[in-house]
N, C-alpha and C positions, 0 to 999 in steps of 0.2 A: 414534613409529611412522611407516612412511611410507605417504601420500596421495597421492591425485591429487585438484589444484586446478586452475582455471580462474583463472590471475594476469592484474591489470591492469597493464600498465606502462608507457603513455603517452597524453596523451587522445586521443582518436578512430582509438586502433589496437585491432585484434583482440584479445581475450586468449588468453594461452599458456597451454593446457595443460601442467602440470609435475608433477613426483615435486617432493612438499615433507616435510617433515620436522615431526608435530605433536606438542607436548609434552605429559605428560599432566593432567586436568582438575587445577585447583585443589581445596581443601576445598569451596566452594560452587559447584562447576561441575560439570555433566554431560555428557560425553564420549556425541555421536551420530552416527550411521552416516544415511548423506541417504539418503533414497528418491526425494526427486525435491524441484525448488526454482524457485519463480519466478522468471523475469526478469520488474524491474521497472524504471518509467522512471526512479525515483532508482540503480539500478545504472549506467545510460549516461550521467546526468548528473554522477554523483560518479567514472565513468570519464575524463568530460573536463571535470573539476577545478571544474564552477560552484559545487564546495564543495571544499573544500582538504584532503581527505582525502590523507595519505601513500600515497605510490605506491614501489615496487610493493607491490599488497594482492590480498586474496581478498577477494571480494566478495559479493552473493548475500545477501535478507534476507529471504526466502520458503519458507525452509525444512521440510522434512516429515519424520523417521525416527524409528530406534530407540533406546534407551538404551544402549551399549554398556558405560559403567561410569560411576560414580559418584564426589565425591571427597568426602573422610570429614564432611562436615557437611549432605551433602543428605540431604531426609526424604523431601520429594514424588514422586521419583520412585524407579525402580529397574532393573537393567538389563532389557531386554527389554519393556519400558514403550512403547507408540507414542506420538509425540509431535508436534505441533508450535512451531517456533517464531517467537517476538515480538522487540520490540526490547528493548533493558536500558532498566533505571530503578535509580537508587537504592534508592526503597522507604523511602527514611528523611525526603525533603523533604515541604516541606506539601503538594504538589501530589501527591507518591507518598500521602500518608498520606489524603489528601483523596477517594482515588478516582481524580483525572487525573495517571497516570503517564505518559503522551503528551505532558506539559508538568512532567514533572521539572526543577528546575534543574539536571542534570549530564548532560541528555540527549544535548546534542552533544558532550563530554567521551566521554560511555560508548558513543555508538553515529556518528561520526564519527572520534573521535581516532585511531584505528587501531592503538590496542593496549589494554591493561588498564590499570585506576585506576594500578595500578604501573610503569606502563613497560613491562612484559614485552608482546609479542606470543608467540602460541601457534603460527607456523610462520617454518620456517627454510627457505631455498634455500641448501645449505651451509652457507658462513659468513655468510651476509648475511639478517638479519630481514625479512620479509615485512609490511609491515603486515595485524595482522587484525579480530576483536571490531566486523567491521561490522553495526551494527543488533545488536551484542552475540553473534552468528552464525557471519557469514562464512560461508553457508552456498552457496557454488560451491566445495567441497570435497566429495569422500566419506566426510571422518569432521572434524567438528570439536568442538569444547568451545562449551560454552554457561552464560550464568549460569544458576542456577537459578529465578532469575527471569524469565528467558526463556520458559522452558520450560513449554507446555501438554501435558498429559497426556489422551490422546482415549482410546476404546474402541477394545479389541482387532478389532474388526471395522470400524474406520476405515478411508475409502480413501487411503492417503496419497498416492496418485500425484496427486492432487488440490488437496488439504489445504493444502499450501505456502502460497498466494496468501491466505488466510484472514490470515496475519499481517501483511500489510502491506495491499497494493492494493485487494483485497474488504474487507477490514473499514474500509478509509481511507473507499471508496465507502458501504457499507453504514450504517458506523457517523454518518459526516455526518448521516444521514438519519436513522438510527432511535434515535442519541444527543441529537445536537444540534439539527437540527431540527422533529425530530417532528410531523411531518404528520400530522392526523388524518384518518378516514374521509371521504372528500367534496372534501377539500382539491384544490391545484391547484400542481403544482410543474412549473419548468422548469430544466432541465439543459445546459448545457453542454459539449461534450465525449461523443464515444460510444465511449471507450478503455474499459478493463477496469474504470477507477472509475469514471467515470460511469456504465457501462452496471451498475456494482455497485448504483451508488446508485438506476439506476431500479430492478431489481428490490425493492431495499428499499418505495420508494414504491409499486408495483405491493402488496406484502404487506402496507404499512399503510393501505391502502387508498385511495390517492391516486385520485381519477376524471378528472382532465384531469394527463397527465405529457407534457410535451410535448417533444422532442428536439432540440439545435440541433449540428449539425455542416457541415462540408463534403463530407463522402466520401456519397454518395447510396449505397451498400452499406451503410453502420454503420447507415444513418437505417433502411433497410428491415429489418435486421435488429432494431433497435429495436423496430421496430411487432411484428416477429414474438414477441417478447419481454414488450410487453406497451404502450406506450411507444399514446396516443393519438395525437398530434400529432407533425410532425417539421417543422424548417426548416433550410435550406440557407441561408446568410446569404449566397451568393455571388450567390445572385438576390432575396432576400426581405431586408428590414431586420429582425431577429430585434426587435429592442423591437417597435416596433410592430406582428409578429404577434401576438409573446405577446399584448400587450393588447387585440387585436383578438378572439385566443382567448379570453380570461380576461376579456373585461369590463372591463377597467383596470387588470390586471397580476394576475401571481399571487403566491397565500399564501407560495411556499418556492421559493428559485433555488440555484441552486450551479453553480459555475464548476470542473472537472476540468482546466481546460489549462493557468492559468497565465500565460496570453497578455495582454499588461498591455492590450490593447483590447477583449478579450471583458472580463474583470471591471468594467469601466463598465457593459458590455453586460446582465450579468447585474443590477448593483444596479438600475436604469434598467428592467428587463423585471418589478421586483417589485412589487405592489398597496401601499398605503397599511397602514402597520404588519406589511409583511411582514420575513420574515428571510431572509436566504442566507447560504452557508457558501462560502469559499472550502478548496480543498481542493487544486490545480494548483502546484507547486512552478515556481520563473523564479530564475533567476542573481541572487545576491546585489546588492541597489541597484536592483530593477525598482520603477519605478514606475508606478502609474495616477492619472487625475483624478479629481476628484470635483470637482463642482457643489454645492457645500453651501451654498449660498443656496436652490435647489430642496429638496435631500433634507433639509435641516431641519424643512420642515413634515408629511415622510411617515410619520416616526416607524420610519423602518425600525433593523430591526438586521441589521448584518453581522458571522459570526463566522468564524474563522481556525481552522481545526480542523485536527492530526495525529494519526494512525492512528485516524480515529473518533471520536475523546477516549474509548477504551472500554480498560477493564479486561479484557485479556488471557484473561486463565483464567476469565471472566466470558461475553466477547463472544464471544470463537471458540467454545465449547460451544454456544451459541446460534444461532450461525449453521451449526456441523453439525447440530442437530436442528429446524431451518428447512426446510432441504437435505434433509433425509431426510422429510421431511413435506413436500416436495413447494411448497413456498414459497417459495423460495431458490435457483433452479434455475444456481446460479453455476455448473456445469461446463460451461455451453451456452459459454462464454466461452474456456474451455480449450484448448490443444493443445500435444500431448505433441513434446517432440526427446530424442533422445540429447543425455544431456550432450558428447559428443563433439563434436556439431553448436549448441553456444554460440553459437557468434557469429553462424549462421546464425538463430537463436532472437533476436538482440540487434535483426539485420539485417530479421526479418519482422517485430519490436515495431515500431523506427522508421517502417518503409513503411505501418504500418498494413494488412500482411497477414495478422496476427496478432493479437488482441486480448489474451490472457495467456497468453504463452510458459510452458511448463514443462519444464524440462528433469532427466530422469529418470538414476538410475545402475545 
């Protein structure tokens, strides 16, 4: 059938909208029609290759719609089904079977490689393949295939214009928090970064009851918006050394940190800002071979732990329910975060993520 995609086809150009050509689902694939799909900061970085996904691709892993059809082995879903989608996993390695499908072994195989287990991609530009099956998706399309694994199934009264960013960015942010590092009642965490995962992740800590969440960025707008959100404390590192406020706020550092940027001299920043036996998550993706220092003569006696977490480390058809019935009880107020584009207006959506004019682009069909 033919679509309109949003194609990448070289780093740090535009994408072209095109009439593509999409084949139809496999036996465990589900063929869905987009309502609307996040832009996230892994779509402009695997735009300009810091991960060596095949180009030209469809991209897009934030996706929201409906079931259009089905192919003859799926059970879970059905056409006309709302849904959103996740990234692929196996399902069959220990980490699928274990609960963490976020740490599949065939994760960047099934949601990098830029086509299916078998070589086939599912859109054509004429004669020439498109690379697709990004984050299992490729959902900058208005109709694409998905595994069925992918695929969370919401209530009919879901808002999907919304919904998309649940499967990657919010639950990446959320899920740090409310999986991995689990802050209890009273606790004291600092964050990182006030993009759409950080500012996911303070909400989560705002709802677990976090009393000291304290904000570190440079844009004095994200900080204010923070507080307005829920966010105690805010520091601007441009005039304030962020370790030694944290510690000054916290008494000698706090329970739970997490770093959203990425940026190989904030992650010292961040283990360095934690109390004695505290934990952080890294969660900020950096071009393959970044590194950061560590002082492990010092951090040996703190007992801290640092964990490395993707999408949350949460179960899919688990966590997104969870975080829509947060959301609807008023706990989870992630659409404060939102703003809608015509998919038409893509790159302008790409262009207001970068500037930080934008906190989570969604761009609607």
């Amino acid at each position: 059938m033919k679509v309109t995609a949003a194609v990448a086809t070289a780093p740090e150009q535009p994408l072209d909208i095109r009439e593509l050509e999409l084949d139809d689902p496999r036996p465990l694939e589900v063929q869905v029609r987009l309502v609307a799909s996040g832009v996230c900061h892994t779509d402009a970085i695997v735009r300009d290759q810091w991960y060596p996904v095949p180009l030209p691709a469809v991209l897009g892993h934030e996706g929201a719609g409906v079931v259009e059809k089905v192919g003859a082995g799926v059970t879970s879903v059905a056409p006309g089904d709302k849904v959103v989608l996740a990234p692929a996993s196996c399902g069959t390695c220990t980490q699928c079977i274990g609960g963490h499908p976020a740490y599949c072994t065939k994760f960047y195989e099934l949601n990098f490689g830029g086509a299916r287990p078998d070589g086939s991609t599912m859109f054509r530009d004429g004669d020439t393949a498109v690379a697709s099956n990004f984050f299992g998706q490729s959902s900058f399309a208005s109709v694409t295939n998905v595994a069925e694994r992918g695929v969370v199934k919401v209530a009919d009264d879901a808002p999907l214009d919304i919904l998309g960013p649940l499967g990657c960015g919010i639950q990446t942010g959320a899920g740090a928090v409310l999986n991995v590092l689990r802050p209890g009642p009273g606790s004291s965490i600092v964050i990182f970064g006030t993009g759409a995962v950080g500012m996911a992740a303070m909400l989560a800590a705002v709802a677990s009851g976090c009393t000291t969440i304290i904000m570190v960025d440079i844009v004095d707008s994200r900080l204010e918006f923070a507080r307005e959100l829920g966010a105690t404390h805010t520091i601007n590192p441009r005039g304030t050394d962020p370790v030694e406020a944290v510690k000054e706020i916290t008494g000698g550092g706090a329970n739970f940190a997490l770093d959203s940027t990425g940026v190989k001299f904030v992650f010292p920043q961040m283990v360095a800002s934690l109390g004695t036996r505290g934990h952080g998550a890294l969660v900020g993706a950096s071009p393959l071979g970044t590194e950061a220092p560590f002082d492990i003569g010092t951090l040996l006696l703190t007992g801290l732990t640092v964990s490395m977490v993707v999408e949350g480390d949460s179960v899919p058809q688990e966590f997104i329910p969870k975080l829509i019935d947060m959301h609807a009880r008023g706990l989870f107020p992630f659409d404060k975060l939102v703003k809608h584009y015509a998919f038409a207006d893509i790159n302008e959506a790409f262009a207001d993520s970068e500037s930080g004019a934008t906190l989570k682009p969604v761009v609607t069909f």
